[in-house]
LUMLO-271437 format. One record per residue (C-alpha): residue in three letters; x, y, z. Coordinates in nm, 2 decimals. Layout:
% residues N
<"ala", <X, Y, Z>>;
...
//
This chain:
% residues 374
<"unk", <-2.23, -0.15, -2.13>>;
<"unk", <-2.06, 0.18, -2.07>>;
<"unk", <-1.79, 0.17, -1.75>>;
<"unk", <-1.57, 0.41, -1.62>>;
<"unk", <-1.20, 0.28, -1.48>>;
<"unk", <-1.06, 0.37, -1.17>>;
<"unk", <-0.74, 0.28, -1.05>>;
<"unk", <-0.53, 0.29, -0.70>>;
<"unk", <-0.17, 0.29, -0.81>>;
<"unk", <-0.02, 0.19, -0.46>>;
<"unk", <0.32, 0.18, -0.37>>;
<"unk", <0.32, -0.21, -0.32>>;
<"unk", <0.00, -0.30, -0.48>>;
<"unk", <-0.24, -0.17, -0.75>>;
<"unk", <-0.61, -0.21, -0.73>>;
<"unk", <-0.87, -0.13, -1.01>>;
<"unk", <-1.22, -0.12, -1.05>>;
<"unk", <-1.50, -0.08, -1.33>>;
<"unk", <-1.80, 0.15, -1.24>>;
<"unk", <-2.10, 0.17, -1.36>>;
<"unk", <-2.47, 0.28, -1.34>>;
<"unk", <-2.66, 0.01, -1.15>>;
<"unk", <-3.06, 0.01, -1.24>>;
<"unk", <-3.16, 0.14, -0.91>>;
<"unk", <-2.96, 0.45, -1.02>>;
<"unk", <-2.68, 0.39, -0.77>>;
<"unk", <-2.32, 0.32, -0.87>>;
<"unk", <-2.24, -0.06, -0.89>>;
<"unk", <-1.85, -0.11, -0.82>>;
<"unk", <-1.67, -0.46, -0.96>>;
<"unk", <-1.34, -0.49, -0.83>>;
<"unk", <-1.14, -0.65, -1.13>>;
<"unk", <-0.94, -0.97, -1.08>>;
<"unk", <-0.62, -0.97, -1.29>>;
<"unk", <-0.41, -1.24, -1.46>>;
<"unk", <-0.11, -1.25, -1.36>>;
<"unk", <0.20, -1.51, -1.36>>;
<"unk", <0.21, -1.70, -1.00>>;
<"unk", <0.56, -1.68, -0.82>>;
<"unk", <0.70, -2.00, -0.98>>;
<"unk", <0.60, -1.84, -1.28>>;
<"unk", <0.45, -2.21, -1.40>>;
<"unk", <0.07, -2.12, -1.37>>;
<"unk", <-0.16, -1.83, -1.45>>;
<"unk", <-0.39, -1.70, -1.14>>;
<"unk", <-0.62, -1.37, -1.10>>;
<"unk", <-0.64, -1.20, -0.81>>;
<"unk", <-0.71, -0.86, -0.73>>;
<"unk", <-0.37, -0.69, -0.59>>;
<"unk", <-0.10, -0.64, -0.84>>;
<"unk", <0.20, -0.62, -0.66>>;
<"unk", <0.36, -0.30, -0.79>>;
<"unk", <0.69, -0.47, -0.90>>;
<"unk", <0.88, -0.49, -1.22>>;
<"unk", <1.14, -0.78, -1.28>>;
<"unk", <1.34, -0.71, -1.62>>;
<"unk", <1.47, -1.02, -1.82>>;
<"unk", <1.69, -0.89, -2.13>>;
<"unk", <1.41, -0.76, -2.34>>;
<"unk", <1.16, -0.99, -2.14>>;
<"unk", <0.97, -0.78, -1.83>>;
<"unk", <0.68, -0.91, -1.59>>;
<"unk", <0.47, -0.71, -1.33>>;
<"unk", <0.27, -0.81, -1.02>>;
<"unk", <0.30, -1.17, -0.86>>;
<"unk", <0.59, -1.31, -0.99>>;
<"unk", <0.86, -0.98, -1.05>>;
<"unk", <0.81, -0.96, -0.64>>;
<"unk", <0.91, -1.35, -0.59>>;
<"unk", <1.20, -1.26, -0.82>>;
<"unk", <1.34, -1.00, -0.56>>;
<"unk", <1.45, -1.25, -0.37>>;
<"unk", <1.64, -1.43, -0.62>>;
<"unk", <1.72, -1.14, -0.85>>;
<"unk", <1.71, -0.79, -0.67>>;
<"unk", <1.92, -0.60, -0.89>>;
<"unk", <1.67, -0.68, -1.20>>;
<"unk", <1.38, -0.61, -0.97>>;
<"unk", <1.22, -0.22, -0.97>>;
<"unk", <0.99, -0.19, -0.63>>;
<"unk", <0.81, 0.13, -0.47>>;
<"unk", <0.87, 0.29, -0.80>>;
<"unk", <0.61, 0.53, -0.63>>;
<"unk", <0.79, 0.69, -0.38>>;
<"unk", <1.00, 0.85, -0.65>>;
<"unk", <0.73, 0.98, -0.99>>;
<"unk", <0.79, 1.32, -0.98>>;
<"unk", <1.17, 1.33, -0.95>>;
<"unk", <1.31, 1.42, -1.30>>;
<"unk", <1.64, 1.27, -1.24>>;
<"unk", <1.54, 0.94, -1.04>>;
<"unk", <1.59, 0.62, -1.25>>;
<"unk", <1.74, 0.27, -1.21>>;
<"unk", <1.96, 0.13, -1.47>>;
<"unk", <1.89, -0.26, -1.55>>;
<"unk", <2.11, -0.46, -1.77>>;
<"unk", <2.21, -0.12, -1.96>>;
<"unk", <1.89, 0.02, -1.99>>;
<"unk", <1.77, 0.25, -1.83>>;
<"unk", <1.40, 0.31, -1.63>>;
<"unk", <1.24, 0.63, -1.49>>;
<"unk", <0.98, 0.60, -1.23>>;
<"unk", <0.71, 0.72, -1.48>>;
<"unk", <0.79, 0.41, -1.74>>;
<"unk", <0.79, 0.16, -1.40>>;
<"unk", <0.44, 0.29, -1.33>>;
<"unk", <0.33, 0.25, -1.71>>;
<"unk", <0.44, -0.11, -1.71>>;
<"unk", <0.16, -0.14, -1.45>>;
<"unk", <-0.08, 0.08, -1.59>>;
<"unk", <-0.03, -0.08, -1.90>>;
<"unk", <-0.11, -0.42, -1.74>>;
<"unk", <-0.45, -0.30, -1.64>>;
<"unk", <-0.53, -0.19, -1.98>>;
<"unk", <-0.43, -0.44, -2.12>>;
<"unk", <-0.65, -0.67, -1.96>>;
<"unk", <-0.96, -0.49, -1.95>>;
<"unk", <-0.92, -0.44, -2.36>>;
<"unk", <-0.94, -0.84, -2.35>>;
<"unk", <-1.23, -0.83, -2.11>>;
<"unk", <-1.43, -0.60, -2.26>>;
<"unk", <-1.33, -0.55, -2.58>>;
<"unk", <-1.41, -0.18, -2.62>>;
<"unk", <-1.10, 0.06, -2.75>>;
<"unk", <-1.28, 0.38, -2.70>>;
<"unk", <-1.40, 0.33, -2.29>>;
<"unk", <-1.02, 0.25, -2.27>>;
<"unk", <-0.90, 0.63, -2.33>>;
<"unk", <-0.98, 0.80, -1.94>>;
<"unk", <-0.94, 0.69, -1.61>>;
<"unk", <-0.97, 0.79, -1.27>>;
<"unk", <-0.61, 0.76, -1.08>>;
<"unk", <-0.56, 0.82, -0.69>>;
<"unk", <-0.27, 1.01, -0.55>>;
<"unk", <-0.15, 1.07, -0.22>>;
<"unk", <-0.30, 1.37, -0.12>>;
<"unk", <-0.01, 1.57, -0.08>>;
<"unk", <0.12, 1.46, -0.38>>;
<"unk", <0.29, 1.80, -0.56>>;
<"unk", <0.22, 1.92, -0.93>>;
<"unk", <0.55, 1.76, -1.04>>;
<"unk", <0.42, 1.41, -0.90>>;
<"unk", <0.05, 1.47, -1.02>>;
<"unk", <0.20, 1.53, -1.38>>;
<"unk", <0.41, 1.24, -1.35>>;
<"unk", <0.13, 1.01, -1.24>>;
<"unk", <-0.05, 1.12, -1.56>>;
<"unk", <0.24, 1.08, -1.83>>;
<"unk", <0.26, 0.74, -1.72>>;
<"unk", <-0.07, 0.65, -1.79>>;
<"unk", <-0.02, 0.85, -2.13>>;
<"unk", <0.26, 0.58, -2.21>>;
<"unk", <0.05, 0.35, -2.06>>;
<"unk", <-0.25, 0.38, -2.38>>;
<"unk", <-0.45, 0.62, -2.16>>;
<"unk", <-0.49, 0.89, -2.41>>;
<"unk", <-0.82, 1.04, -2.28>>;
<"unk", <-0.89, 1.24, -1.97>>;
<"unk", <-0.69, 1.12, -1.65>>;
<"unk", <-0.85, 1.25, -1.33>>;
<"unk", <-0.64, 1.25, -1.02>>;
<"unk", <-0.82, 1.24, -0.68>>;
<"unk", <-0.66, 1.22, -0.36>>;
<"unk", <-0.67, 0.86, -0.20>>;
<"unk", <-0.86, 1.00, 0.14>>;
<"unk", <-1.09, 1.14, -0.05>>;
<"unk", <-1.15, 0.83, -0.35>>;
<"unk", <-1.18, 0.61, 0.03>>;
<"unk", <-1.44, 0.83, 0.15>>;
<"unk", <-1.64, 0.83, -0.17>>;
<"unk", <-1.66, 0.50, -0.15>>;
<"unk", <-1.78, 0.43, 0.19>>;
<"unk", <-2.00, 0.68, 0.14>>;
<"unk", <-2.13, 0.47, -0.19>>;
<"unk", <-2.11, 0.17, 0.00>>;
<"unk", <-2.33, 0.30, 0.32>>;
<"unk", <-2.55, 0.47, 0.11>>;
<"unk", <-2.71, 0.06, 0.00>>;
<"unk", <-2.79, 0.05, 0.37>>;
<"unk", <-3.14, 0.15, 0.56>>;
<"unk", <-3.09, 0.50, 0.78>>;
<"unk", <-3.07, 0.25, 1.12>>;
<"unk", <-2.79, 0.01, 0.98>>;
<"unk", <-2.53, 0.30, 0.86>>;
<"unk", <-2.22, 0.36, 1.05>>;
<"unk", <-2.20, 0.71, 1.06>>;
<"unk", <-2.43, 1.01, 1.06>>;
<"unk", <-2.33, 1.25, 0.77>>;
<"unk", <-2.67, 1.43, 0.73>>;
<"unk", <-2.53, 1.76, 0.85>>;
<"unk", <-2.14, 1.86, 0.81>>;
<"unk", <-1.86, 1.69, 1.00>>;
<"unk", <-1.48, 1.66, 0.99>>;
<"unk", <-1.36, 1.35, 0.95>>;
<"unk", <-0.97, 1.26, 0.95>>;
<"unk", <-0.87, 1.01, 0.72>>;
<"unk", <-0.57, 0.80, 0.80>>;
<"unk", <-0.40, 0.65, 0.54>>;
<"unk", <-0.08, 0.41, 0.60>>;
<"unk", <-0.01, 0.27, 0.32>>;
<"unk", <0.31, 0.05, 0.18>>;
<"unk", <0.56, 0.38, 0.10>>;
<"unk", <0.35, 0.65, 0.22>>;
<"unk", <0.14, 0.77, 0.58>>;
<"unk", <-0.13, 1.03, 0.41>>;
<"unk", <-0.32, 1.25, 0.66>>;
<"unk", <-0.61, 1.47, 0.53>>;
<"unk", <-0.92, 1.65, 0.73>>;
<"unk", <-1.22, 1.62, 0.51>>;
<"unk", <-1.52, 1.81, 0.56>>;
<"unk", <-1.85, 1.62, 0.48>>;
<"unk", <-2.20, 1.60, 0.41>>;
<"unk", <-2.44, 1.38, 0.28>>;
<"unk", <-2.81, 1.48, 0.17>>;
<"unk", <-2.97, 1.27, -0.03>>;
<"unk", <-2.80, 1.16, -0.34>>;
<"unk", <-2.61, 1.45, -0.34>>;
<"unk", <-2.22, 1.46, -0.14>>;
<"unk", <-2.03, 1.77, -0.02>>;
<"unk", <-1.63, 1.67, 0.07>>;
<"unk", <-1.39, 1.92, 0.12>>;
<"unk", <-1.02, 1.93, 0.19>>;
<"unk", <-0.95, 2.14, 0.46>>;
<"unk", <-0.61, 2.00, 0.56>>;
<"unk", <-0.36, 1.73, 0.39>>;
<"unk", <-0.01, 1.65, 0.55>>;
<"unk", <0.36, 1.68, 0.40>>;
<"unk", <0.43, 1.39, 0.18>>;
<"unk", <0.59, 1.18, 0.41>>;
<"unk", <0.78, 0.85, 0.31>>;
<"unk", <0.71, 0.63, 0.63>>;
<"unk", <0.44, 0.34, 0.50>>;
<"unk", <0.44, -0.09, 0.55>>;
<"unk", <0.81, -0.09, 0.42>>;
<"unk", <0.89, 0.09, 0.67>>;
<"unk", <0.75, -0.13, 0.92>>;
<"unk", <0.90, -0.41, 0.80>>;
<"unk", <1.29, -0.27, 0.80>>;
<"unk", <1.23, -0.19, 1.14>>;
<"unk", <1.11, -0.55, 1.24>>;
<"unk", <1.38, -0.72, 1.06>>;
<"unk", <1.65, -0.50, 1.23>>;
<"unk", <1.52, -0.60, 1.55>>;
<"unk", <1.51, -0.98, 1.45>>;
<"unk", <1.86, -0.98, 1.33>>;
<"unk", <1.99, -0.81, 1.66>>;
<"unk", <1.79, -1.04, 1.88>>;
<"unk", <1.91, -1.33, 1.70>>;
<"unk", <2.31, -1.23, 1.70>>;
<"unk", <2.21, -1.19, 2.11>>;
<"unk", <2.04, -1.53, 2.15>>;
<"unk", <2.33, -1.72, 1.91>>;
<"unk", <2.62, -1.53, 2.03>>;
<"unk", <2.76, -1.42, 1.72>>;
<"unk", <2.82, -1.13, 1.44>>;
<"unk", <2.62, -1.14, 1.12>>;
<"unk", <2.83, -0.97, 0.96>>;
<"unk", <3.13, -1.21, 1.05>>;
<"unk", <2.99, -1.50, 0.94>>;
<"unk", <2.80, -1.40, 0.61>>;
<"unk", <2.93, -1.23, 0.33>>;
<"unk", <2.78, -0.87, 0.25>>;
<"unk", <2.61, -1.00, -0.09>>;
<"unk", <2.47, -1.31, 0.21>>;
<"unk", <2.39, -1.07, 0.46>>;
<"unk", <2.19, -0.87, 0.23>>;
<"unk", <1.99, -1.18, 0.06>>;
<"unk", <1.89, -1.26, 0.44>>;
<"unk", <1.73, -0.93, 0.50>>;
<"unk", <1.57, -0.91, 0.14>>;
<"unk", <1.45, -1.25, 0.24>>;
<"unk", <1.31, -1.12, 0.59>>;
<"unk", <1.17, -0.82, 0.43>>;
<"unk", <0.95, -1.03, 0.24>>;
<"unk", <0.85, -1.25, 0.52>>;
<"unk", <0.75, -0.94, 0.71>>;
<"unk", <0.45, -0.86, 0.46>>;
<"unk", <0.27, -1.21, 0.56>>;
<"unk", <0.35, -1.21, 0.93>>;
<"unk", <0.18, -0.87, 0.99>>;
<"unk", <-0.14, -1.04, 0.79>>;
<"unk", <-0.11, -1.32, 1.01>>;
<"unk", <-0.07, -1.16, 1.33>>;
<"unk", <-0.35, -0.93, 1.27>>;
<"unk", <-0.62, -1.17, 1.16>>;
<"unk", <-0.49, -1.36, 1.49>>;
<"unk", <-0.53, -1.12, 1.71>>;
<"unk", <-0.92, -1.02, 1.54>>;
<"unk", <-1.03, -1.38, 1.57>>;
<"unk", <-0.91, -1.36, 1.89>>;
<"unk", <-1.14, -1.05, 1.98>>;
<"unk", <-0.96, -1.00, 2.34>>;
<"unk", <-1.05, -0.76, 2.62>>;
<"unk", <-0.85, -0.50, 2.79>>;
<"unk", <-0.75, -0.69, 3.04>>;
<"unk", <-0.62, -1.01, 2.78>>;
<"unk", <-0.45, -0.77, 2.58>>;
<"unk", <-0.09, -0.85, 2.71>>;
<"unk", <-0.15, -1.22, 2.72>>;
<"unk", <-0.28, -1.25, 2.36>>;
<"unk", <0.00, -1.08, 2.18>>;
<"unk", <0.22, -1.29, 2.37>>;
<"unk", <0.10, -1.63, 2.28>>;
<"unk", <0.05, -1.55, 1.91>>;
<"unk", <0.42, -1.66, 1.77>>;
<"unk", <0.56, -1.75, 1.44>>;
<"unk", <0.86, -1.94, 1.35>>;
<"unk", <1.07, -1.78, 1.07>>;
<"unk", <1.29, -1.99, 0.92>>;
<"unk", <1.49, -1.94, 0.63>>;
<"unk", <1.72, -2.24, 0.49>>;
<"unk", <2.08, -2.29, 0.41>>;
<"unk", <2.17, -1.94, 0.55>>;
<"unk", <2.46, -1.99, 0.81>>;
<"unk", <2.73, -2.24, 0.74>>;
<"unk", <2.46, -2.48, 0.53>>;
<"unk", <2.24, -2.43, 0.85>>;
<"unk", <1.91, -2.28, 0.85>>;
<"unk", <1.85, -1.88, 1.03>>;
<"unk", <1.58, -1.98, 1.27>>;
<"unk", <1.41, -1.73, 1.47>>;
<"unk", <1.03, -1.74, 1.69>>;
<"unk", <0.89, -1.40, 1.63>>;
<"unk", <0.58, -1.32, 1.90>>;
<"unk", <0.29, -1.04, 1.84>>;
<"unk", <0.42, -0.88, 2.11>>;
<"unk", <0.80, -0.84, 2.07>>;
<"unk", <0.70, -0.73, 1.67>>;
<"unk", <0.49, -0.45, 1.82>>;
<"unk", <0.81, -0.39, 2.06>>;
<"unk", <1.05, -0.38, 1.74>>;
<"unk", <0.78, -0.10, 1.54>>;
<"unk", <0.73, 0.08, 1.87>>;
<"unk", <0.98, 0.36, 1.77>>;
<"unk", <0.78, 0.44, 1.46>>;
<"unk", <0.44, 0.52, 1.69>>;
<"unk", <0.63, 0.71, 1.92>>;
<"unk", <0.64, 1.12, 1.88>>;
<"unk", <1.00, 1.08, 2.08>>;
<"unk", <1.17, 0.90, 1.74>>;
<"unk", <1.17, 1.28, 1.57>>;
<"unk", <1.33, 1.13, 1.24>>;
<"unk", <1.00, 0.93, 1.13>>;
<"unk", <0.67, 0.83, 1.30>>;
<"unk", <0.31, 0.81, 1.21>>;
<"unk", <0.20, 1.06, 1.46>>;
<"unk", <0.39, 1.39, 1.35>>;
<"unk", <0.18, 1.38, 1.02>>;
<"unk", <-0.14, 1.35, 1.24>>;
<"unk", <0.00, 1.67, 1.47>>;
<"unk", <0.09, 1.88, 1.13>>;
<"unk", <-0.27, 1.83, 0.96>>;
<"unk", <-0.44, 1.94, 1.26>>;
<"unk", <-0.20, 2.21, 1.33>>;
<"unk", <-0.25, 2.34, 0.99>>;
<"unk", <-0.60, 2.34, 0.99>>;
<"unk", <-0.61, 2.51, 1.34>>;
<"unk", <-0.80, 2.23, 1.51>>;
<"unk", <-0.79, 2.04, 1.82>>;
<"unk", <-0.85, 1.67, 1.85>>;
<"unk", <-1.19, 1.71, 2.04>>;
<"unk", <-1.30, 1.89, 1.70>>;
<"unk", <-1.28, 1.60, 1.47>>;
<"unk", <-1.59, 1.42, 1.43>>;
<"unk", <-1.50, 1.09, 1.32>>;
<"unk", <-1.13, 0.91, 1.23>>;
<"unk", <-1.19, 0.70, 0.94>>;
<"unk", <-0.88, 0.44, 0.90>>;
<"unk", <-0.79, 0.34, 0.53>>;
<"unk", <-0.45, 0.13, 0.35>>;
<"unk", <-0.29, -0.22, 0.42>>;
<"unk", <-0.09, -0.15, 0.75>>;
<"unk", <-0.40, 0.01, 0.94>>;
<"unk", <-0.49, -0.31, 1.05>>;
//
């Protein structure tokens, strides 16, 4: 059965899907599971998301589940958001001598994929072109960088970039269009503008789409994407750990810095870092169950807590620290605030709609999309 590949390679994760022609002549989408090493490295497991990580061993390299656990242990043989940097000729990192540009990083990936769906579906020549997304403000460098990876990567064919607002889109538009008139979301029958906001791990990508939907057949426009701007889930999560560390020095009474070593210091945060990625899933599905009103708001991102505790870290004893909903949103505040002028997530909104000489009252519909959204 024929398929076409398409392929979200995300600053912290990559995603990819086969596509092909369902009998109702609709596309049917199969979001690919892919083996990959668990973080003890002891066990195989699928699973959709490949964390975007390389770890490098002497000659030895992995990707995805287990190169992340290995940042931990082994940061300096560990390559992460690779992304944030294809484009920039002379950006590399030097491991054990060698040396590894952000192109080859994202071919290691890219490679992984391939390599799987050869085994899967054993056909070489549906292997050649893919579809890749790209930040939408993504420059010709970076767009030619994307693709030379996947040319090291095996993908000799054609390699179409589209802009991840607009692959997002697309698909929710493929998605709705399964459902009777009544049951869809959104009415697209006549032309709107829709802003797409993308936070990703490395990246906040804001684009102003113009849509319409007749039928079987799909008009989308880009009217308006925003600067590439660096500010994504990483971000997030620096911030959240800085506050966590200052908190604690307050509530203990002493210096960090004074009682760990640098090389100590800096396994604690790379060990917080990490920490941060599950505690904003697990504050956010706590608050959705939760499903509060208004008027609960305050209350329910006070009670949800978690207790971060990391072993062995000061003087044999453990760094220990209860983290609530509510002073987490306290420590990111700076980042959703137009008053922190060196990064936010609202300047990029303000810039897209300035550029495309529009008001907020002229958007039609806001259409929320990547992993920190939530």
């Amino acid at each position: 059965m024929s398929f076409s590949i398409g392929i979200d390679l995300g600053t912290t994760n990559t995603v990819v899907s086969t596509g092909r022609r369902a009998l109702n002549g609709g596309v049917e989408v199969l979001t690919e599971k892919l083996p990959q090493l668990s973080e003890d490295g002891r066990k195989l497991v699928q699973d959709a998301l490949l964390p975007s990580f390389l770890y490098v061993d002497g000659d030895d390299y992995n990707v995805g589940i287990i190169a992340k656990a290995m940042k931990t242990q082994f940061k300096n043989n560990v390559v992460s958001s690779s992304k944030n940097f294809i484009g920039h000729r002379d950006y590399k990192w030097e491991i054990e001598g060698k040396e590894y540009t952000p192109e080859l990083v994202a071919s290691y990936f890219l490679s992984a994929i391939r390599n799987y769906l050869k085994d899967k579906y054993g056909d070489e020549e549906q292997l050649g072109s893919a579809v890749i997304t790209v930040p939408a403000s993504f420059d010709i460098d970076q767009r030619n960088s994307t693709r030379t990876a996947a040319k090291l990567a095996g993908f000799d064919g054609e390699i179409t970039l589209i802009s991840e607002p607009t692959s997002a889109i697309l698909d929710f538009i493929n998605e709705q269009s399964k459902l009777c008139d009544e049951d869809k979301f959104i009415d697209l029958s006549d032309y709107k503008k829709v802003l797409v906001f993308d936070l990703g791990g490395g990246t906040c990508d804001v684009a102003i789409l113009e849509i319409k939907v007749l039928g079987k057949e799909v008009y989308v426009e880009e009217i308006g994407v925003s600067p590439h701007t660096l500010i994504g889930g990483t971000n997030f999560d620096a911030y959240a750990v800085d506050g966590i560390m200052k908190d604690f020095e307050k509530e203990n009474k002493i210096k960090l810095n004074e009682v760990l070593s640098k090389e100590e210091l800096s396994d604690l945060k790379s060990k917080l870092l990490m920490t941060m990625e599950d505690t904003k899933v697990y504050f956010s599905s706590r608050y959705t169950m939760k499903n509060p009103r208004n008027e609960e708001k305050d209350k329910i991102v006070e009670a949800i807590n978690l207790n971060i505790s990391e072993p062995g870290i000061i003087n044999g004893k453990p760094f220990k620290y209860n983290l609530t909903m509510k002073r987490y949103n306290e420590y990111i505040s700076p980042l959703l605030s137009i008053e922190n002028k060196k990064e936010n997530i609202i300047n990029p909104i303000k810039e897209t709609l300035s550029k495309c000489n529009l008001d907020v009252s002229d958007i039609d519909y806001i259409f929320c999309v990547g992993v920190n959204n939530s």
